[in-house]
C-alpha positions in Angstrom: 0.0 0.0 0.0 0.9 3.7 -0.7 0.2 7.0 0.2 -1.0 9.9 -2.1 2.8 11.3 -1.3 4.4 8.4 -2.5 2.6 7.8 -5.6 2.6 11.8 -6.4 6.5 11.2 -6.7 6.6 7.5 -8.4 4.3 9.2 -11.1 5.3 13.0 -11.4 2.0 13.7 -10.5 0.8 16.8 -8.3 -1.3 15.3 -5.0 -4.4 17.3 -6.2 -4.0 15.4 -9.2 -4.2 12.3 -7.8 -7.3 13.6 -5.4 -9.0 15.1 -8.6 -8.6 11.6 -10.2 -10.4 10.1 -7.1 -12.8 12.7 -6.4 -14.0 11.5 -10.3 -14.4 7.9 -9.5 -11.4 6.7 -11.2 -10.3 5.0 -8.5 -13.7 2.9 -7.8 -12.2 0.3 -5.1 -9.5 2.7 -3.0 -8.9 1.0 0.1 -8.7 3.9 3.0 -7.9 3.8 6.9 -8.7 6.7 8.8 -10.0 8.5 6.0 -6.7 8.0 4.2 -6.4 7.2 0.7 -3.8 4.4 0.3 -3.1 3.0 -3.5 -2.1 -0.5 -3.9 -0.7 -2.3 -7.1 -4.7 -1.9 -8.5 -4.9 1.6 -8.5 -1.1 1.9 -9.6 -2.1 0.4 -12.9 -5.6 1.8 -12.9 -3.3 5.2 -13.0 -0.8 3.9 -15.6 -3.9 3.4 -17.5 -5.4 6.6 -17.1 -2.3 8.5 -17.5 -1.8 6.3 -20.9 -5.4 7.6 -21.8 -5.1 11.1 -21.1 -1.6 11.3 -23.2 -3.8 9.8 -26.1 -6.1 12.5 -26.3 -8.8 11.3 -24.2 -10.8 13.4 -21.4 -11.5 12.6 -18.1 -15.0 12.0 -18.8 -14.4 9.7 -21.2 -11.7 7.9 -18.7 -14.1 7.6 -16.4 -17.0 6.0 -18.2 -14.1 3.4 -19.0 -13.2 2.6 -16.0 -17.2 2.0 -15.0 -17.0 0.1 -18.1 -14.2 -1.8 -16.2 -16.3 -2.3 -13.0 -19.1 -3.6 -15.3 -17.1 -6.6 -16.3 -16.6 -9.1 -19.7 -19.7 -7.9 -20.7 -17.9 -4.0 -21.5 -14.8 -6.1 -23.1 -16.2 -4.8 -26.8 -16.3 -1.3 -25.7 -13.6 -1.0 -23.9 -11.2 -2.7 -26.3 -13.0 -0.3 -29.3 -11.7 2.6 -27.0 -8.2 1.6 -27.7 -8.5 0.7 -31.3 -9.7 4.1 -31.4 -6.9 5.7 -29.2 -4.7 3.4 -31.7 -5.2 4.9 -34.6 -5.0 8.5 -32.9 -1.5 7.5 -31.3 -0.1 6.3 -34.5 -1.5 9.0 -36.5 0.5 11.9 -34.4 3.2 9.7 -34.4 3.3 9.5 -38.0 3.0 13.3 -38.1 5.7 14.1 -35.9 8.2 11.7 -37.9 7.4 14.0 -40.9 8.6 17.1 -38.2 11.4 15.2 -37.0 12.2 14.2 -40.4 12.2 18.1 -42.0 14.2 19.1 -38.6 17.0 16.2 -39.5 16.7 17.8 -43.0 17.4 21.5 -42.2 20.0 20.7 -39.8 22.0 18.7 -42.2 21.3 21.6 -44.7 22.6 24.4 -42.4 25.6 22.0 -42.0 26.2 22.1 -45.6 25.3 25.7 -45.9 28.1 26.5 -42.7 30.5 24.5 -45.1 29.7 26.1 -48.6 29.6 29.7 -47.1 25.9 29.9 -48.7 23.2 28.0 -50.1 23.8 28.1 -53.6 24.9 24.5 -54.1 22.3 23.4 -51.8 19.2 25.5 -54.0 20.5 23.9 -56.8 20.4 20.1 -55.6 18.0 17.9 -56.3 16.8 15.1 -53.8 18.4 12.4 -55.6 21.9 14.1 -54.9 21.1 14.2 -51.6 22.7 11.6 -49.2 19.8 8.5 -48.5 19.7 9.2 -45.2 18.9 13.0 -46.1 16.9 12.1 -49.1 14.8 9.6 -47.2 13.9 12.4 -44.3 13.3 15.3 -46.6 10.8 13.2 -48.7 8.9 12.1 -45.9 9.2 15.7 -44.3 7.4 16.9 -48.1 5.0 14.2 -48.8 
């Protein structure tokens, strides 16, 4: 068992956070004594979970109908596993965007190298992408598709 102090720091989470998150219901089964909330291995990865949720886009109030969705039982498997095809797609989708950012950032620092080099950007204006090295040619076609 843990205290709200001790999972604030495991998680890098502020303690009103954590009370916020309970004062939604998202931690249905919180054991307390005294009045005190204490977290045990359940509610750790009830918060990995939300945490994973709320990184993906999704809202509390959506959070929390899946974690009632949780306290249902099998019969909420469909929906709840929908909810993460969903948050799936949503995850891979930025991810493929910010490859295409990362990829024109890995462009234009190689191309400030070269420009450093040359003095100016006249060879470099002139180039076409198949002169590029592949590396370079691979990550500024992705960065302009």
């Amino acid at each position: 068992m843990y205290t709200i102090g001790q999972v604030s720091e495991m998680f890098h989470l502020p303690v009103s956070t954590l009370r916020y998150y309970d004062k939604e219901g998202l931690f249905p089964d919180m054991n307390r004594v005294s009045g005190i909330r204490k977290f045990s291995d359940k509610e750790l990865e009830a918060l990995r979970v939300i945490e994973c949720l709320k990184k993906s886009g999704l809202e509390i109030k959506e959070i929390k109908q899946f974690m009632e969705w949780c306290v249902q039982g099998s019969e909420t498997y469909a929906q709840r596993r929908e909810l993460f095809l969903k948050q799936k797609e949503l995850v891979e989708s930025e991810i493929e965007r910010m490859n295409r950012a990362l990829d024109m950032i890995k462009f234009k620092c190689w191309y400030y190298e070269q420009a450093i080099k040359d003095g100016n950007e006249d060879r470099l204006s002139a180039m076409k992408a198949e002169d590029m090295p592949e590396e370079i040619r691979k990550a500024y076609e992705n960065a302009h598709r």
